[in-house]
N, C-alpha and C positions, 0 to 999 in steps of 0.2 A: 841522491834521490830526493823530489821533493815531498812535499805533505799531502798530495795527491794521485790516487791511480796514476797510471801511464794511461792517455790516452791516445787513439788513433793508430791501435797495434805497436805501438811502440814497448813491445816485452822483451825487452834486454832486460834482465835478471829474474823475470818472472819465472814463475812453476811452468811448465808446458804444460798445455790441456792435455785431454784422451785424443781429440785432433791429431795435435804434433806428434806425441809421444807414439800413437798407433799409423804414422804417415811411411809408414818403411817397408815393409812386404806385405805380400796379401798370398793367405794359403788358400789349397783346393777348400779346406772347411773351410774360410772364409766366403768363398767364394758362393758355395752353397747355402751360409746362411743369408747371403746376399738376396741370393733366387730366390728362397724360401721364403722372403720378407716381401719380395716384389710380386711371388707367387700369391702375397694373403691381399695387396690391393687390389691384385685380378679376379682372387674371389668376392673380392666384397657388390661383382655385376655377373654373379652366376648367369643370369638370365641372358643376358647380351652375350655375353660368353657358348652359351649354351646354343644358341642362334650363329652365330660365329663358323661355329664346330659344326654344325650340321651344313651350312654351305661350304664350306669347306670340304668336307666330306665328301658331297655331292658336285664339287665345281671338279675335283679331281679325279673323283671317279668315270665324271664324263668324258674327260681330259683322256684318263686312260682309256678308253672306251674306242677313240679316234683310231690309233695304231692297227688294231685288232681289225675293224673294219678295212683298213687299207690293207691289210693283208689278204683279207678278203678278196677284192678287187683286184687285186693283183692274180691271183688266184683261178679269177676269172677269166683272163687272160690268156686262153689254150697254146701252145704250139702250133703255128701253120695260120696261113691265111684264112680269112674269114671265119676264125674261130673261136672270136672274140664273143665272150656273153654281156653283150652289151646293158639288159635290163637288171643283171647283176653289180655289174660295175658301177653305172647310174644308183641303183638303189643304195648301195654299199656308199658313194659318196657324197649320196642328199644325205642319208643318216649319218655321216661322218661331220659334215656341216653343219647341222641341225644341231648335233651333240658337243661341237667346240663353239656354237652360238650361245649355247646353253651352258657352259659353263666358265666363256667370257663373261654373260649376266650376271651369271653367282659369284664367280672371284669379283667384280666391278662392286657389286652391293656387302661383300665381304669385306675389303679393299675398306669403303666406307665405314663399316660397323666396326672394324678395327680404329679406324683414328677417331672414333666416338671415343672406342672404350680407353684407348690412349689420351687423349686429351683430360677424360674424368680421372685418370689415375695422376695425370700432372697436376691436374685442380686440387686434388684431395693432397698428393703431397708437398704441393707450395703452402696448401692452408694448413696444411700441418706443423710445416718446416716453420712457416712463420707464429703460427700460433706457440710454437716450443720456443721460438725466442724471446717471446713476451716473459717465459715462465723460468728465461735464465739469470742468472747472480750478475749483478753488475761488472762485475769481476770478468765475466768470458767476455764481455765487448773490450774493457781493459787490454785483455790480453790477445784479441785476434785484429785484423783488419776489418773495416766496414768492407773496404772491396774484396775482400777473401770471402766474405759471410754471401756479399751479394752475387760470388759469382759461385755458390752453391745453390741460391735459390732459382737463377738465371739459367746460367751454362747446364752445371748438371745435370740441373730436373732437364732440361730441353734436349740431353744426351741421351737421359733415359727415355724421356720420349719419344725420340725419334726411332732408337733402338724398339719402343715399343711399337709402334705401328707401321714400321718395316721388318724388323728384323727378327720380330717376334711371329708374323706372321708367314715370313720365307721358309723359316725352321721349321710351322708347322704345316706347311704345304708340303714342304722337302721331303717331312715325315713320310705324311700320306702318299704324295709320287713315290718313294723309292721302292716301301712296304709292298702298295700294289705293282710295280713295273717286278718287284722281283717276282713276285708271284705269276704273274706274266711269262716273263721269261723261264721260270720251270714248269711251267705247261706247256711252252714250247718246244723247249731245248736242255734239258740236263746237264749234259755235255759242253756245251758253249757258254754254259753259266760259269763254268772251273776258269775263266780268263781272269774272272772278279778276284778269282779266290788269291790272285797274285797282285795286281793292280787297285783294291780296295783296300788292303793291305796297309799298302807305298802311300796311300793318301791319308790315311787313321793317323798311321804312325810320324809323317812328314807336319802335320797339320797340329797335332799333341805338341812336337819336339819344340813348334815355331812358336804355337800359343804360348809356351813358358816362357820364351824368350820375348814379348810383345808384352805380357802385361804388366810387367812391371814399368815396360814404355811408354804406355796409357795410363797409369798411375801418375809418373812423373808430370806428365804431359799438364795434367788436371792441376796437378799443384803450382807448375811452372804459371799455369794462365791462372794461377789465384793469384799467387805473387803479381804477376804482374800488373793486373785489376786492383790489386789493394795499394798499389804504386801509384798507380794512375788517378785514383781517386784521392789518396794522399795529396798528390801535386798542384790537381785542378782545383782541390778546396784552399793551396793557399800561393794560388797567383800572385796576390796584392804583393804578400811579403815577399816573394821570389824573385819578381822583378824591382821591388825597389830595394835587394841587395842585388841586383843582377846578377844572379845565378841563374838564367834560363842557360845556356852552354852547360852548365854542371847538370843541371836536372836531365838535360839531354842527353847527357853521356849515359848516366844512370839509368836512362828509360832505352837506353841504347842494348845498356849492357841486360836489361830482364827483358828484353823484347827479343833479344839474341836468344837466351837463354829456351822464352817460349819458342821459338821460331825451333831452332837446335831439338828440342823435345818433340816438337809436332814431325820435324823430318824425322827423325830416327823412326817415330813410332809407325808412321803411315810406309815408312818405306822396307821396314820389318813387314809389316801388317801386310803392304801390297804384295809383296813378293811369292805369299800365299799360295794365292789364285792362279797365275800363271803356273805353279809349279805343282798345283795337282790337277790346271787344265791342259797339261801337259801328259800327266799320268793317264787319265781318261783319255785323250785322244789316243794313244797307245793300246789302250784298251779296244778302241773302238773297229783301230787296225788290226788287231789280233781278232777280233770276232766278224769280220768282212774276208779274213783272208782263212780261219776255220770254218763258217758257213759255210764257204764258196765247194770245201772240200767236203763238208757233209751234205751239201746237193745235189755233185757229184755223183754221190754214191748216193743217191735217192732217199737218204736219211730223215731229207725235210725240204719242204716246197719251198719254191722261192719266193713265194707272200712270206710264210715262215721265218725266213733271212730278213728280209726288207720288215717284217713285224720285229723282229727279234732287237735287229739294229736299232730302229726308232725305240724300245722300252728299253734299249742300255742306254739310249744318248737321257732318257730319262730316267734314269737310273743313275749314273753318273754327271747329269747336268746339277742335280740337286746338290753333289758332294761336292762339286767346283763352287758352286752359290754358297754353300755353305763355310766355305774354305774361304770366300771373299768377304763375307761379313762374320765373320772370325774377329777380323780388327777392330770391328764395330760393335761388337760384345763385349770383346776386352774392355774397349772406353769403358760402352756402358757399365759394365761394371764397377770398373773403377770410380764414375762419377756416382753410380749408386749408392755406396761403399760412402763415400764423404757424405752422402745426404744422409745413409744415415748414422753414420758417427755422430754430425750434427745432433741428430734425433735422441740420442744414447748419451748426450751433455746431460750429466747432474741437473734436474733444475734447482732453482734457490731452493731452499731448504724447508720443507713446507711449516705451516701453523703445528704445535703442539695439538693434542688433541681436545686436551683441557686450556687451551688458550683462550685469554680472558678476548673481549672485546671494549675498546675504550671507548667511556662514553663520556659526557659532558666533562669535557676535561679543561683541568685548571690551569695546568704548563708549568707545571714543577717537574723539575728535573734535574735530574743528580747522577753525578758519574763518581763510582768507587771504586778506587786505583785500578783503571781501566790500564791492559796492556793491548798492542795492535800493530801487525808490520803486514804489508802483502805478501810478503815473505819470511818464513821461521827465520834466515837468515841476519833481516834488514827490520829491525825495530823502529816503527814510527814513533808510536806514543808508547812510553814506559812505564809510569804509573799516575796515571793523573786523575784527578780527584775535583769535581764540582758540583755544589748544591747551588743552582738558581731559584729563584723566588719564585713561585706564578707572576704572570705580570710587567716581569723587570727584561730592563731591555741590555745584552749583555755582550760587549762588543771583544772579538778575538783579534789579538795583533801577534805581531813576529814576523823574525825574518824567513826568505822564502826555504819553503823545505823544514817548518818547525813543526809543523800540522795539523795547520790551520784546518783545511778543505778535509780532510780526515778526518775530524771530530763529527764534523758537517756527514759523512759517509757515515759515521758509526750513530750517529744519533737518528739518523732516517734508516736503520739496519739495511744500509748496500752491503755493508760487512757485517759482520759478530766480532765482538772485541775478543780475546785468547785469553784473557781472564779478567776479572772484575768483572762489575752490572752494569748497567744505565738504566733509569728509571725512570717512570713519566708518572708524575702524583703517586709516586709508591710500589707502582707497577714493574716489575723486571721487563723491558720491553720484550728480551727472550722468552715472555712466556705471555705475549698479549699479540692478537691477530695482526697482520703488517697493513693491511686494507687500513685497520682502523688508527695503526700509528701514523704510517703516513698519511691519511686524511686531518692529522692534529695536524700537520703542519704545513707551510705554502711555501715556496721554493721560489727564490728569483736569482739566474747564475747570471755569471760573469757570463758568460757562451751564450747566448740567447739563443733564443729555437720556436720557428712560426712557422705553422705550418700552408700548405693549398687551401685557403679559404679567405671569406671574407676579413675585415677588422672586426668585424662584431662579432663573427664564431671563434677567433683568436683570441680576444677579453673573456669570449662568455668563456672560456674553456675552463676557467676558472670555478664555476659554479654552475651545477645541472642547472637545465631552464631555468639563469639569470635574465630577467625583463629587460626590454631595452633601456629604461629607465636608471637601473642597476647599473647598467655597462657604461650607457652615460656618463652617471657619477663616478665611475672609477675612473676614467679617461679623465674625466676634468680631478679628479684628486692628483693624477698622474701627470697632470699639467701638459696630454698630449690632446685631446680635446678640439683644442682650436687648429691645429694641425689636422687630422680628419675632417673638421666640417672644411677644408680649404679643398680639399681630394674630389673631385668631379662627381664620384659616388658616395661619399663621404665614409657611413661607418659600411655601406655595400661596397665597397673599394677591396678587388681581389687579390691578395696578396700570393705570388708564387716564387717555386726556388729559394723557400727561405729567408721572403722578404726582399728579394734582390730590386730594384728600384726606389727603396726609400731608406734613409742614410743607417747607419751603423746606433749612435746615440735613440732617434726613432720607432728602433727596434728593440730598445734596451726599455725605454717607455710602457711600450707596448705590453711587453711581459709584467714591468712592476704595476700596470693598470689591472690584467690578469690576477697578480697576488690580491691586489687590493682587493677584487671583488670576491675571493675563495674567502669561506666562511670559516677559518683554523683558528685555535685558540695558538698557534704556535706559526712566529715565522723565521725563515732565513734567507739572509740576503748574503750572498755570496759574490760581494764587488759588485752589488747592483747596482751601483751608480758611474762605475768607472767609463762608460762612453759617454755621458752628458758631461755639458759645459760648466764649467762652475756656477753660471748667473742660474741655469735649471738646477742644477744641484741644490742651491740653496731652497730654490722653490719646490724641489720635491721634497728636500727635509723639513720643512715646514708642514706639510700635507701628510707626509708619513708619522711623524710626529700624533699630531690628531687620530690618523688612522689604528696607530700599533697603540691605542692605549687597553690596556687590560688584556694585550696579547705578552707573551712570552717570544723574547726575539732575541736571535742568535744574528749576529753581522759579523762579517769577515771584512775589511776595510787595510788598506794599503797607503789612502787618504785619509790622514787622521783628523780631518777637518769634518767627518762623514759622523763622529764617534765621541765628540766633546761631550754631548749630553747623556752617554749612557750609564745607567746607572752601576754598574762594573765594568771594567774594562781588565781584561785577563792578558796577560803579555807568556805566550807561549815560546819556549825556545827547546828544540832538542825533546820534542812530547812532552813536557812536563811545564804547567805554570812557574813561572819563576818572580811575576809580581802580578800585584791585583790590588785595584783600587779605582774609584773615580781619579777622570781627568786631572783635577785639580792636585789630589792627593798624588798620584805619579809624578807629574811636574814638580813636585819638593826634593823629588827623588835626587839627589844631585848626581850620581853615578849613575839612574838606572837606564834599563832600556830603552823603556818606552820616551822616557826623557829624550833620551839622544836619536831616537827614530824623528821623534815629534819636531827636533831642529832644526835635524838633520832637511825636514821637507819644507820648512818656514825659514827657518833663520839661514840658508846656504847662499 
């Protein structure tokens, strides 16, 4: 392992999150606290809620309202020619029209006021979801995928979404049809209600048995398509290198093989899931034959008119339409669930570790810092650094070498607290930094990595980023310290020039600039350069160490360097191997070294 997190989901030997470790069955209490959670974003629009429910109420009631009147009419219908009551039959069917035009309007603007309230609960759980990731440990991006993370704020919320404003709404429509149709039907008929009592049964029970067996297929399902998004995005970010080892056929196989996997999970679960519907719209129509063929015989014998029958049958097809509906978006709750369930485990991630309560706040700081025999592994198992030990000067500039996996980038993690070392301090002017606010540690220091990172904006909002309302002036000066300058004014909009994707149109080196223009202008008494020079040319390298030079004077700077050409000047130079300093001295003093390491790295890059 080397001296760096694993990044890019790469957790071979890591801890498993609460994520992974809780990615294996989901109980009925879970399932309930699912609800119960999704239940408190629904309260938080009682009002709309509340407007909801009452067309609701009212779209169904008129709904039911129809049957009744055709029975009516039917009713009016005498035996024998010319015995039809015609102003009955008429009246019976303009208010039978009237009352399902009226409550197509109300489902239509219900319909609406449902994917209002659905969409604000997706708004509020995306901004949630993201805002909780701002407030997690370095650590969980270490150990998850970017595309695992992004296809929970993506996929899922949009699972639960949809689930919200269909299938939240069918439930409770189904509610209100079945409640009022029954009621319906025992004012009608007593007797013809007992068919339910066999075939509502068969669909409770048939519907229970399958649900068990489906959600843990929508569970899987969810996690298959995280895999395979966190795959996918792994790949596309490293084309360059893919094909110029030609492994595109390997990468293929492999995207072959997680796309099988999702594809494999999405059949199982929908075809679980489908087989539902059919097999309790099976049961109801059974139903429906058994109350057509006991009617016929309670009419018979004058028991109940034939509106009656014809009323009766239409409130079982509504009475049983709802449990078939219900029966077929079964599958589509499981999902939801299930994607619910990951959002919010997400939600339920530790965040970093908050401030002490008496944590200090640092202020006009000098950039003394001292590490006492600090211990640190990402793992209890896997020891990085064992005991290591450094007092730097304010001021001085202090350069870290070693071979790779000695750890380097580690020190770099524990001195900006991404981690907490497992025993020993670090300190900044005296301050245990565990017990001084993290806002203010990391505003002591300015950061330029190897990985460069620009965002969707201009070049001037990219430098200024560096420093709240930096003038343009400022931004200027850092570009031209940063020796990128004359490259900008050449750009058609020069510092207005939109950069997107990550910078993609202006080369690799350009962008490395760019960031060390940004350090320049942030106002830290403390810096670190983490291979911040490693995409420029050598002829800019000399000329940005020249400029840096000028710049880092009376700053505290940490350099991580691979290029010992980067690091001649600095005022220690600390040779890490295996977590522990193993030599320390200026340039010159090392080089006497005749056995040492830094000696033979140093040669090893010049003299080969």
């Amino acid at each position: 392992m080397n001296g760096k997190a694993p990044m890019g989901g790469r957790n071979a030997g890591k801890t498993p999150t609460k994520n992974q470790v809780k990615d294996q069955k989901m109980t009925g209490a879970d399932r309930i606290r699912v609800i119960r959670r999704l239940g408190g974003y629904m309260l938080r629009y009682k009002g709309l809620i509340l407007v909801i429910l009452l067309f609701m109420i009212a779209s169904n009631l008129f709904s039911l309202i129809g049957p009744l009147l055709s029975g009516y009419a039917i009713d009016a219908i005498e035996p024998g020619i010319g015995k039809v009551d015609f102003d009955s039959v008429f009246l019976y069917c303009a208010l039978m029209l009237l009352f399902y035009i009226a409550s197509a309007v109300l489902s239509y603007f219900n319909a609406t006021l449902m994917i209002k309230l659905s969409q604000s609960i997706t708004r509020t759980m995306r901004r949630e979801v993201f805002d909780h990731l701002t407030t997690l440990p370095v650590g969980y991006f270490d150990a998850n995928q970017t595309g695992e993370i992004i296809s929970h704020i993506s996929y899922d919320i949009d699972t639960v979404n949809a689930s919200l404003s269909n299938d939240l709404l069918q439930i409770c429509t189904s509610v209100i049809t079945i409640v009022g149709s029954l009621a319906m039907m025992i004012s009608i008929s007593p007797l013809l209600l007992l068919v339910f009592c066999i075939t509502v049964p068969m669909s409770i029970l048939f519907t229970r048995y399958k649900a068990k067996k489906v959600q843990p297929l929508f569970r899987r399902r969810s996690a298959m398509l995280g895999t395979l998004n966190g795959y996918a995005e792994e790949m596309l970010s490293g084309q360059k290198t893919i094909k110029a080892y030609h492994k595109e056929d390997v990468i293929v196989d492999r995207f072959d093989g997680h796309n099988k996997n999702a594809v494999d999970a999405y059949y199982e679960a929908d075809y679980q899931g489908c087989m539902i519907g059919p097999s309790v719209n099976f049961i109801n129509n059974l139903s429906l034959s058994l109350i057509s063929m006991f009617g016929a015989m309670l009419y018979m014998f004058g028991k109940v008119t034939l509106g009656n029958v014809s009323t009766f049958i239409q409130y079982s097809r509504k009475f049983s339409g709802p449990i078939n509906e219900m029966a077929n978006i079964m599958a589509e709750l499981q999902s939801a669930c299930a994607a619910a369930e990951r959002v919010f485990r997400l939600l339920d991630e530790a965040p970093e570790k908050p401030d002490d309560a008496d944590a200090e706040v640092l202020t006009d700081v000098k950039g003394g810092v001292k590490l006492d025999h600090v211990r640190f592994g990402y793992t209890e198992e896997k020891v990085i650094i064992g005991d290591l030990s450094l007092d730097v000067a304010p001021g001085k500039m202090i350069a870290i070498v070693g071979p790779t996996g000695a750890g380097k980038t580690t020190i770099i993690n524990l001195l900006m607290r991404f981690y907490d070392p497992q025993a020993g301090t670090i300190s900044v002017d005296g301050h245990d930094i565990c017990h001084v606010t993290r806002d203010s540690l990391r505003a002591a220091y300015t950061m330029v990595l190897q990985d460069t990172w620009l965002f969707h904006g201009t070049i001037f909002d990219n430098i200024a980023y560096g420093k709240e309302g930096a003038t343009e002036e400022e931004v200027i000066a850092a570009a031209k310290a940063a020796k990128i300058h004359s490259f900008i004014e050449t750009l058609p909009d020069g510092y207005n020039t939109v950069l997107t994707d990550d910078g993609t149109g202006i080369s690799k080196g350009q962008k490395q600039l760019l960031t060390i223009a940004r350090a320049m202008l942030a106002d830290a008494s403390m810096l670190i350069l983490d291979e911040a020079t490693s995409n420029v040319d050598s002829r800019t390298e000399i000329r940005i160490q020249e400029a840096m030079v000028r710049l880092m004077e009376g700053r505290t700077c940490f350099v991580i360097a691979h290029r010992l050409s980067t690091i001649k000047n600095a005022d220690q130079i600390l040779v890490i191997n295996g977590g522990t300093v193993t030599e320390t001295g200026t340039h010159e003093e090392l080089m006497q070294k005749e056995d040492g390491v830094y000696r033979r790295l140093f040669r090893a890059q010049f003299e080969a």
